[in-house]
PDB file of N, CA, C and O in Angstrom:
ATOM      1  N   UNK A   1      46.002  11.306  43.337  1.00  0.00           N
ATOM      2  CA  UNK A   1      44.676  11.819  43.076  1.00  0.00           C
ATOM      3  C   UNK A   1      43.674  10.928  43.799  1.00  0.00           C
ATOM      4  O   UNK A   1      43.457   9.819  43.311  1.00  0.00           O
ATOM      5  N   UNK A   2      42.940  11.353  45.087  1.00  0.00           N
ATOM      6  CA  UNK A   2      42.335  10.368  45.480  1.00  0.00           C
ATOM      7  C   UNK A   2      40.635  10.907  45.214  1.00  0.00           C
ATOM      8  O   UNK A   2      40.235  11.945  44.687  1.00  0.00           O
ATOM      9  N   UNK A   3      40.020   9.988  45.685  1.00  0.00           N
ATOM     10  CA  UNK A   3      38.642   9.982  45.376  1.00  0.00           C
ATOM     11  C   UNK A   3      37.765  10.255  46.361  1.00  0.00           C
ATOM     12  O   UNK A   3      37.650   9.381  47.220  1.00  0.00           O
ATOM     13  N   UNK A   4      36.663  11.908  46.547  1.00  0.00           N
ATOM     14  CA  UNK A   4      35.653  12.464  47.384  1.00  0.00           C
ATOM     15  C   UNK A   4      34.641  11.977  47.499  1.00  0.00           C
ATOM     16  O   UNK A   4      34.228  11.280  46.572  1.00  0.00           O
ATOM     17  N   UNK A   5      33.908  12.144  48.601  1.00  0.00           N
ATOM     18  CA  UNK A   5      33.255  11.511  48.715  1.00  0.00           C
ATOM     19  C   UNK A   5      31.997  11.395  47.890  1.00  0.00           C
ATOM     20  O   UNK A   5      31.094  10.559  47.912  1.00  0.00           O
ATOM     21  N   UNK A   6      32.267  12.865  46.888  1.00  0.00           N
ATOM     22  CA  UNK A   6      31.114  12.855  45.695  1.00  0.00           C
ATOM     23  C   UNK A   6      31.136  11.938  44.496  1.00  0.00           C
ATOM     24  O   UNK A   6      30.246  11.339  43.891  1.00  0.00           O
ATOM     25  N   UNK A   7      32.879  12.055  44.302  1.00  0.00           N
ATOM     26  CA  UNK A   7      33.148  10.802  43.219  1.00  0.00           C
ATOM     27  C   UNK A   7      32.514   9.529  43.092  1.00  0.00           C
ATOM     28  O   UNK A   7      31.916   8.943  42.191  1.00  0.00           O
ATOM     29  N   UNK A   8      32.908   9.225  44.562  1.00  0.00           N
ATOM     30  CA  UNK A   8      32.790   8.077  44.795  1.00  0.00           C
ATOM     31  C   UNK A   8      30.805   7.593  44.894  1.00  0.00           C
ATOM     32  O   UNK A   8      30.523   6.451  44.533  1.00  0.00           O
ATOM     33  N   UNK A   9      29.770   8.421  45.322  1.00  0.00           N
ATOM     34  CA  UNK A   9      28.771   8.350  45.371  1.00  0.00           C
ATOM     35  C   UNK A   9      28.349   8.796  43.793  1.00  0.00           C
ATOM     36  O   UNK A   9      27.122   8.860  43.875  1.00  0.00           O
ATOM     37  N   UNK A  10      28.603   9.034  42.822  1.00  0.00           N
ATOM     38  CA  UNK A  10      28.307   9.642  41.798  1.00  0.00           C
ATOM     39  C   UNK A  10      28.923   8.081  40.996  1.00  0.00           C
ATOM     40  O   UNK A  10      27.992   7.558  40.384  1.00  0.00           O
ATOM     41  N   UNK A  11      29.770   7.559  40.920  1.00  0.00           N
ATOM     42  CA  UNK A  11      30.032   6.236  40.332  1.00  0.00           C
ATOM     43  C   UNK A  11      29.137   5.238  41.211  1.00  0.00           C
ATOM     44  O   UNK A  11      28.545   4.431  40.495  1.00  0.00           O
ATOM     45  N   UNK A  12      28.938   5.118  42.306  1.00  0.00           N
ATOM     46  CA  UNK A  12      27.845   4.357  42.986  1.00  0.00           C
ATOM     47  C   UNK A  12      26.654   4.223  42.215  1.00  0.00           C
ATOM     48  O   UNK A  12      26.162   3.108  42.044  1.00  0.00           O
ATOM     49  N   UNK A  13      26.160   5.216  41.750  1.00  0.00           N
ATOM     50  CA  UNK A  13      24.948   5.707  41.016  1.00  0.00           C
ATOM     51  C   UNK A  13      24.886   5.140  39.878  1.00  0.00           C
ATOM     52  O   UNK A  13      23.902   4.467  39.569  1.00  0.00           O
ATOM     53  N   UNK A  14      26.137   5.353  38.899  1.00  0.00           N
ATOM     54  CA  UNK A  14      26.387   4.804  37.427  1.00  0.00           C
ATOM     55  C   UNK A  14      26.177   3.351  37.852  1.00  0.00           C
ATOM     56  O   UNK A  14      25.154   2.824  37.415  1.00  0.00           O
ATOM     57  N   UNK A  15      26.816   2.762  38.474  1.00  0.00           N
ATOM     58  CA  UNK A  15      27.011   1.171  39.034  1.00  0.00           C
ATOM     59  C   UNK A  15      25.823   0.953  38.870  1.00  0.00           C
ATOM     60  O   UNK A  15      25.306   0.455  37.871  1.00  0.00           O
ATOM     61  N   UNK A  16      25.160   1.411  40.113  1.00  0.00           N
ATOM     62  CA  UNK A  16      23.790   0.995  40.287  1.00  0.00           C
ATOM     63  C   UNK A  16      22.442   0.954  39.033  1.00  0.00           C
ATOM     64  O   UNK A  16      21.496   0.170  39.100  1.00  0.00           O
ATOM     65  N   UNK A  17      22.648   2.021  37.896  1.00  0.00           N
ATOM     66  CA  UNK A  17      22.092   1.895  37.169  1.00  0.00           C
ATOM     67  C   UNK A  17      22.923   0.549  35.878  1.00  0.00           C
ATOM     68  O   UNK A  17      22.361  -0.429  35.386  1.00  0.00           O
ATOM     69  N   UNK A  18      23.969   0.889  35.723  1.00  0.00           N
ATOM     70  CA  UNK A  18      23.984  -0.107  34.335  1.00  0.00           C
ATOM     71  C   UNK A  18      23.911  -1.764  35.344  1.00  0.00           C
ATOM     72  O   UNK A  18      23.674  -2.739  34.630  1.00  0.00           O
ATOM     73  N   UNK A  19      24.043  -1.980  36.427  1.00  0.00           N
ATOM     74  CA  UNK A  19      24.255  -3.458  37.101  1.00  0.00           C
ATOM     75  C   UNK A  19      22.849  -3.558  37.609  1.00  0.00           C
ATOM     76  O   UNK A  19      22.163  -4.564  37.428  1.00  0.00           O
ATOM     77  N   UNK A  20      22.399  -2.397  38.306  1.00  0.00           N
ATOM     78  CA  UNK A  20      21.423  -2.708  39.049  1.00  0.00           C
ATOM     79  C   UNK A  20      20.076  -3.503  38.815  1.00  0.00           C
ATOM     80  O   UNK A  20      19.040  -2.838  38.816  1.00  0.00           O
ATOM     81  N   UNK A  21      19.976  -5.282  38.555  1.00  0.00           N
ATOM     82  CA  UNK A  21      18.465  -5.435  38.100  1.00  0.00           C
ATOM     83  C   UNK A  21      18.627  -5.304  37.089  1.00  0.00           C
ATOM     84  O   UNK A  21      19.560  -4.625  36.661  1.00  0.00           O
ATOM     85  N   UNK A  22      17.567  -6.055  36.163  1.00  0.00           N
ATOM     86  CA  UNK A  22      17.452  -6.710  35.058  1.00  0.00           C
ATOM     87  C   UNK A  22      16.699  -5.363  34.498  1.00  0.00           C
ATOM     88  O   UNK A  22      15.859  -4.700  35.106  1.00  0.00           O
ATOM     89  N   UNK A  23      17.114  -5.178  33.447  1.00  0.00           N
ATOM     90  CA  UNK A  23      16.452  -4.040  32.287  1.00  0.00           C
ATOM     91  C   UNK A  23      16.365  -2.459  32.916  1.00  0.00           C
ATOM     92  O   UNK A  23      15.558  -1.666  32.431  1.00  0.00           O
ATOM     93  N   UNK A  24      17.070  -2.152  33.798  1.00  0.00           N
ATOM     94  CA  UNK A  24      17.004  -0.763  34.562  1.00  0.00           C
ATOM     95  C   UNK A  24      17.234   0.425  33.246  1.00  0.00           C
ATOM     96  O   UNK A  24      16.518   1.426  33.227  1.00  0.00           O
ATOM     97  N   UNK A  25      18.265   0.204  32.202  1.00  0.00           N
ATOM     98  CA  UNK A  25      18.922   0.989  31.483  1.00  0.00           C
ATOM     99  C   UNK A  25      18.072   1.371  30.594  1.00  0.00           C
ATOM    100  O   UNK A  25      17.808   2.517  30.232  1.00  0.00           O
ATOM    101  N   UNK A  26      17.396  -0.201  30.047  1.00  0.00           N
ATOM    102  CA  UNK A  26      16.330  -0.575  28.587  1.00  0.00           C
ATOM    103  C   UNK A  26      15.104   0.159  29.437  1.00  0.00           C
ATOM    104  O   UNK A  26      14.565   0.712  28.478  1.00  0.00           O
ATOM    105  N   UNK A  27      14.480   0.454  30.321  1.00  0.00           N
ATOM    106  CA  UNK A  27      13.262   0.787  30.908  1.00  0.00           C
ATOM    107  C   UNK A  27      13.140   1.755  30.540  1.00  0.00           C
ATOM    108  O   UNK A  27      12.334   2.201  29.724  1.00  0.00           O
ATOM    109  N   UNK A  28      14.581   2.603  31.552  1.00  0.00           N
ATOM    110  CA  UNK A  28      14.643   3.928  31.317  1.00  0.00           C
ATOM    111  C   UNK A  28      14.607   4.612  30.209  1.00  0.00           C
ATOM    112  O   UNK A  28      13.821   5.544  30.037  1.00  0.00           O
ATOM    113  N   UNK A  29      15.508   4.194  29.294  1.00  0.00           N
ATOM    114  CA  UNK A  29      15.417   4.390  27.722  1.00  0.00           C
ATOM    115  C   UNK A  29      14.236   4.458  26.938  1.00  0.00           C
ATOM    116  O   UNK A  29      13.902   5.492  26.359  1.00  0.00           O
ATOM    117  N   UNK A  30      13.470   3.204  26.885  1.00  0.00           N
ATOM    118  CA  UNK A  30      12.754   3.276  26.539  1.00  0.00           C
ATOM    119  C   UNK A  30      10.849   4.273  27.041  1.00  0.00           C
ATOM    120  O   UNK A  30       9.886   4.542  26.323  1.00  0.00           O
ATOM    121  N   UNK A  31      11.043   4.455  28.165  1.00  0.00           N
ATOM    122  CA  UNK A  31      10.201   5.992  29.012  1.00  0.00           C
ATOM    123  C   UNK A  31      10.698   6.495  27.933  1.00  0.00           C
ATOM    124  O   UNK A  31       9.937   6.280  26.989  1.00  0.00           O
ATOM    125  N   UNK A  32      11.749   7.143  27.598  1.00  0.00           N
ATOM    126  CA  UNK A  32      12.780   8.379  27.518  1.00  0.00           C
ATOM    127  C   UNK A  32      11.755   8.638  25.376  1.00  0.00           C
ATOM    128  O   UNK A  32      11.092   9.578  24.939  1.00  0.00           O
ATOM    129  N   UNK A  33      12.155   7.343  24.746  1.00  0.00           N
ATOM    130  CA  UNK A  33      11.480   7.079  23.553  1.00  0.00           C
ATOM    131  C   UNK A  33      10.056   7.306  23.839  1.00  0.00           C
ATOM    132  O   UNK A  33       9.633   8.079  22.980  1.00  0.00           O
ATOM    133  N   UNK A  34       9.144   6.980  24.652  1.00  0.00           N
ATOM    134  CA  UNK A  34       7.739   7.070  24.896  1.00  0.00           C
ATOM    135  C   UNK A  34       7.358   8.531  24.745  1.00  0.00           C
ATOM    136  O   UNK A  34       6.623   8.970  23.860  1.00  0.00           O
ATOM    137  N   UNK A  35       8.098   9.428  25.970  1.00  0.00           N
ATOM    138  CA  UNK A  35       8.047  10.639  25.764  1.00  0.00           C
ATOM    139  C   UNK A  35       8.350  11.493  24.516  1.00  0.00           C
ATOM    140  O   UNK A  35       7.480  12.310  24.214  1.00  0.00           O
ATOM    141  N   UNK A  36       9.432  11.427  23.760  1.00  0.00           N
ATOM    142  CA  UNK A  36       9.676  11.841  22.435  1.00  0.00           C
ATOM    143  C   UNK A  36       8.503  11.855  21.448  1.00  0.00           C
ATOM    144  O   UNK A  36       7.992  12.803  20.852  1.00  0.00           O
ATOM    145  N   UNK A  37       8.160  10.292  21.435  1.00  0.00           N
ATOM    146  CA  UNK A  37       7.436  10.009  20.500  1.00  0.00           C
ATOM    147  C   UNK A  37       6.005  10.810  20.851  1.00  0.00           C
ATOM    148  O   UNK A  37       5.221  11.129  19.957  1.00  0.00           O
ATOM    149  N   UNK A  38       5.768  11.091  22.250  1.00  0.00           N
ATOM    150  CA  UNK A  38       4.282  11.322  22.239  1.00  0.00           C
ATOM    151  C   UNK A  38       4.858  12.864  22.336  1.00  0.00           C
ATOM    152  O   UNK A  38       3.852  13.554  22.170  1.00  0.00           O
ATOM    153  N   UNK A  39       5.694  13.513  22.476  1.00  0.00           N
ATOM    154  CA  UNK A  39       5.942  15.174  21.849  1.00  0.00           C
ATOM    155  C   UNK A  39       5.873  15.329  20.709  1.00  0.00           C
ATOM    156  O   UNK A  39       5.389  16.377  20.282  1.00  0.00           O
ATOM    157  N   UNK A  40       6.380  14.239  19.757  1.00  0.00           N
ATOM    158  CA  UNK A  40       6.269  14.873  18.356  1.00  0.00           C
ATOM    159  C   UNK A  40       4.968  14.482  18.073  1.00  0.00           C
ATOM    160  O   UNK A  40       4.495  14.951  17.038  1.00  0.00           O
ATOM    161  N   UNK A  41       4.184  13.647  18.814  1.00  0.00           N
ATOM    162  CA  UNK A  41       2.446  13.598  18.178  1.00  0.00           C
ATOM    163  C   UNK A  41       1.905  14.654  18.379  1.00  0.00           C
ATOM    164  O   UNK A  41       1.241  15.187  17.489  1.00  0.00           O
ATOM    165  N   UNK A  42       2.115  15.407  20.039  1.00  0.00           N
ATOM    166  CA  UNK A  42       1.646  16.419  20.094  1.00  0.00           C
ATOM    167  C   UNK A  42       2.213  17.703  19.444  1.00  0.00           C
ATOM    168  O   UNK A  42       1.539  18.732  19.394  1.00  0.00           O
ATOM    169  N   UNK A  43       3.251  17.636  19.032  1.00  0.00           N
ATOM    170  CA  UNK A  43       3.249  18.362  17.754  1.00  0.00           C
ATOM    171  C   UNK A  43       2.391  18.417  16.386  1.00  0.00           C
ATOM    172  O   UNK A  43       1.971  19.358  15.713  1.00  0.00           O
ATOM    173  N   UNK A  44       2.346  17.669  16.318  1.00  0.00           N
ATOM    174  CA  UNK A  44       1.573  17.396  14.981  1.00  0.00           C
ATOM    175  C   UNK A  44       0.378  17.390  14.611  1.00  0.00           C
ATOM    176  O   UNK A  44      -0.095  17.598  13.494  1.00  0.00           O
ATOM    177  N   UNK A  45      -0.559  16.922  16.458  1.00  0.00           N
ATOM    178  CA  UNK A  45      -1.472  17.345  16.366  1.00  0.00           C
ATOM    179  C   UNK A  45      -1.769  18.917  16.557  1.00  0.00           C
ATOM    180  O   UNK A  45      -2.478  19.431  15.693  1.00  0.00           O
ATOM    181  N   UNK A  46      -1.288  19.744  17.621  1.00  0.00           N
ATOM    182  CA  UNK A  46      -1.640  20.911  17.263  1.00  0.00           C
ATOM    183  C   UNK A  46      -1.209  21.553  15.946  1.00  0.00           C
ATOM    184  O   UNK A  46      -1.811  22.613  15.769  1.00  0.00           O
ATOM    185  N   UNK A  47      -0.261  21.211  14.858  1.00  0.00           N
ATOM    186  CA  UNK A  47      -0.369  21.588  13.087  1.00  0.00           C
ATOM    187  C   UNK A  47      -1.721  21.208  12.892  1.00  0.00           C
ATOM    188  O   UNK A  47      -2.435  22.205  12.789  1.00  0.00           O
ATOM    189  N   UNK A  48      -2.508  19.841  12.779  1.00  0.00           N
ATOM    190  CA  UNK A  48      -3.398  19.552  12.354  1.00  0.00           C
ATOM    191  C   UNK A  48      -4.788  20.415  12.531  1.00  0.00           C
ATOM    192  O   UNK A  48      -5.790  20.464  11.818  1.00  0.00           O
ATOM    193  N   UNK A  49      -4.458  21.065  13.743  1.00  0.00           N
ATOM    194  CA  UNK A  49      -6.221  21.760  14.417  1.00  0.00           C
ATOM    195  C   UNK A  49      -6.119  23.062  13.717  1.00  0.00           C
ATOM    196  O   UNK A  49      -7.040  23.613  13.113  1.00  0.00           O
ATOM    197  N   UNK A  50      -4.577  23.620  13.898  1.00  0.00           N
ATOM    198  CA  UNK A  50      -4.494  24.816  13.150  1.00  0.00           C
ATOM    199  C   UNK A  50      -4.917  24.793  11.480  1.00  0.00           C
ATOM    200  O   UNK A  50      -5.452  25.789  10.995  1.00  0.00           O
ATOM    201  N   UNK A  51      -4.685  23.793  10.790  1.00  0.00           N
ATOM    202  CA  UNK A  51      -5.150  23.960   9.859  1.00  0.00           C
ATOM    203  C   UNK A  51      -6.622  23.440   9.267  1.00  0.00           C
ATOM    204  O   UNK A  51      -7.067  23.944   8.236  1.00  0.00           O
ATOM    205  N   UNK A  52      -7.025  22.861   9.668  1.00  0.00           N
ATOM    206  CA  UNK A  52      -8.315  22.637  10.196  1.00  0.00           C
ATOM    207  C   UNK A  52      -9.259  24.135  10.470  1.00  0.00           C
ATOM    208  O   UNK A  52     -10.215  24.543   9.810  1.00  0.00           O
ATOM    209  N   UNK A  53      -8.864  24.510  11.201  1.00  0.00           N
ATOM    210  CA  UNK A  53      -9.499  26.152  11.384  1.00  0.00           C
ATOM    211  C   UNK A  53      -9.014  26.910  10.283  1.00  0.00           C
ATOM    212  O   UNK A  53      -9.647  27.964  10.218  1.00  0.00           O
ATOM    213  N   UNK A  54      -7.972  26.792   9.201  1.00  0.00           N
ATOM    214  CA  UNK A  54      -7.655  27.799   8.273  1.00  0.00           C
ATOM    215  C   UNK A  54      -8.936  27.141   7.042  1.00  0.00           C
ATOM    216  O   UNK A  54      -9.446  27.908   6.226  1.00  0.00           O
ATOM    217  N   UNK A  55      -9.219  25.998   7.088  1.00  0.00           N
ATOM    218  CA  UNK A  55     -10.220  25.377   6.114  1.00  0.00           C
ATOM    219  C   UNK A  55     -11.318  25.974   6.055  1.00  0.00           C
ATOM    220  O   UNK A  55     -11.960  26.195   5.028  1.00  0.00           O
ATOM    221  N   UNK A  56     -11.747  26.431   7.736  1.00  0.00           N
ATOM    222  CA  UNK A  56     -13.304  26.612   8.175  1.00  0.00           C
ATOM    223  C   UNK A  56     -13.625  27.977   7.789  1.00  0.00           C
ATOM    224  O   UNK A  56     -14.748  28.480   7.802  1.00  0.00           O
ATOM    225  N   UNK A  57     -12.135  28.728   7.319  1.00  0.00           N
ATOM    226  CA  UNK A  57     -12.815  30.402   7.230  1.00  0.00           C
ATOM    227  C   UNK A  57     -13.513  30.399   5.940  1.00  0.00           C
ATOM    228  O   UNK A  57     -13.656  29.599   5.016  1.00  0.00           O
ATOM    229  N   UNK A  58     -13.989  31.886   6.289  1.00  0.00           N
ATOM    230  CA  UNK A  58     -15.086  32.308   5.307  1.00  0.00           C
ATOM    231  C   UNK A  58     -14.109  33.468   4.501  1.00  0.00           C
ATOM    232  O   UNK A  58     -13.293  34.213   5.043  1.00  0.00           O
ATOM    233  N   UNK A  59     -14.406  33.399   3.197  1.00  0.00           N
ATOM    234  CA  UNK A  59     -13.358  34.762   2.194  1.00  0.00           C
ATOM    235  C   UNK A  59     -14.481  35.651   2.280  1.00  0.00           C
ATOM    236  O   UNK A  59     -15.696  35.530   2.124  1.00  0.00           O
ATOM    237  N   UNK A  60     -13.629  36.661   2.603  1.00  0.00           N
ATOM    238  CA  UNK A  60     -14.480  38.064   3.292  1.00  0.00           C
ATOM    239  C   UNK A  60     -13.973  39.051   1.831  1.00  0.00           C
ATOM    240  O   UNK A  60     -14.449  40.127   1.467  1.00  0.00           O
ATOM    241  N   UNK A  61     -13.152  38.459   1.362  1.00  0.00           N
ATOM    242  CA  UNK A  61     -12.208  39.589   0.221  1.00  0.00           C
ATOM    243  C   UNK A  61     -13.502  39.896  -0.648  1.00  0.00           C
ATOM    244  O   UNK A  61     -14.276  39.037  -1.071  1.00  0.00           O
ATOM    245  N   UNK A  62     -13.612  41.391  -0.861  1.00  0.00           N
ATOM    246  CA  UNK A  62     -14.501  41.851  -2.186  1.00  0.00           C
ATOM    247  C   UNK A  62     -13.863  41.702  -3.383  1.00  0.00           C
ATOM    248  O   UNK A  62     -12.750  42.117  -3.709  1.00  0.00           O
ATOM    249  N   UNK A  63     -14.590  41.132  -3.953  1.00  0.00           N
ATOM    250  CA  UNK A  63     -14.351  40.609  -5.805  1.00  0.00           C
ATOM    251  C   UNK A  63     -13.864  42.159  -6.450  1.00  0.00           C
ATOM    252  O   UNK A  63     -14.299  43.284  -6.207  1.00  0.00           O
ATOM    253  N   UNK A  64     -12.664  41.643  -7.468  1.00  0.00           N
ATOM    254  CA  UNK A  64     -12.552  43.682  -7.882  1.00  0.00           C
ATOM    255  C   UNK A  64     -13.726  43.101  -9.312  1.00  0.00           C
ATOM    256  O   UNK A  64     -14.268  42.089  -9.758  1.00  0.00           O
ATOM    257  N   UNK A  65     -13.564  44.808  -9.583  1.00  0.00           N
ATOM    258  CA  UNK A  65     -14.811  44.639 -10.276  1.00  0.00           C
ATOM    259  C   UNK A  65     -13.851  44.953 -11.671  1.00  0.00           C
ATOM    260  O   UNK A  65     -12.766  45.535 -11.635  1.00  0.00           O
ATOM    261  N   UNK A  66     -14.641  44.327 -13.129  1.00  0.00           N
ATOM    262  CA  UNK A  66     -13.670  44.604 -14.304  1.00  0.00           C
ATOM    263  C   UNK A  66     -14.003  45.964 -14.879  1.00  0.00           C
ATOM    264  O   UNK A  66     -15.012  46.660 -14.761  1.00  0.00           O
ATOM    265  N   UNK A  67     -13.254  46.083 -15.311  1.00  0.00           N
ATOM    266  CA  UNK A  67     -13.079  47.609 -15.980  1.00  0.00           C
ATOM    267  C   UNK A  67     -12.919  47.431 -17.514  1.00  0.00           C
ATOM    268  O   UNK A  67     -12.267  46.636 -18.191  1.00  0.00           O
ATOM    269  N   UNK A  68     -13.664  48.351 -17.783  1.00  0.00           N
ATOM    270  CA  UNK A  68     -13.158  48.295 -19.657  1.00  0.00           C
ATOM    271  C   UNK A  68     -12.656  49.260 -20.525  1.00  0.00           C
ATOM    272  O   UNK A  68     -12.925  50.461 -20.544  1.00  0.00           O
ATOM    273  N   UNK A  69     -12.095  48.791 -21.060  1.00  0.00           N
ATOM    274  CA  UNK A  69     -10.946  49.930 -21.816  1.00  0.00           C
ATOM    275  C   UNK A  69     -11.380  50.638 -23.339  1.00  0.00           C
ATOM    276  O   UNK A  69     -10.615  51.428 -23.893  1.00  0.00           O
TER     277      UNK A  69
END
């Protein structure tokens, strides 16, 4: 079973990232956490605006009126 020339450039790559330079792996990783974290803010902030605007409405509903028996 020998090894193409994709193999072989595709483990080059792995190499290069876990050896390559001091903190290449931790950098990346940690981008990777940055992004997450600022998706689930922006999650949360658009919940927040939406409900925010459900606060601001006005009740349009007509009052029923009582009836007597």
């Amino acid at each position: 079973m020998a090894l193409g020339p994709w193999q072989i450039l595709i483990i080059l790559v792995i190499a290069v990232l876990v050896f390559g330079g001091r903190g290449k792996i931790s950098s990346i990783m940690g981008d990777m956490g940055k992004g997450i974290t600022s998706f689930k803010k922006g999650l949360k902030d658009s919940s927040e605006e939406e409900k925010d605007a459900s606060e601001d409405a006005i009740n349009v509903t007509p009052k029923k009126e009582k009836t007597s028996k």
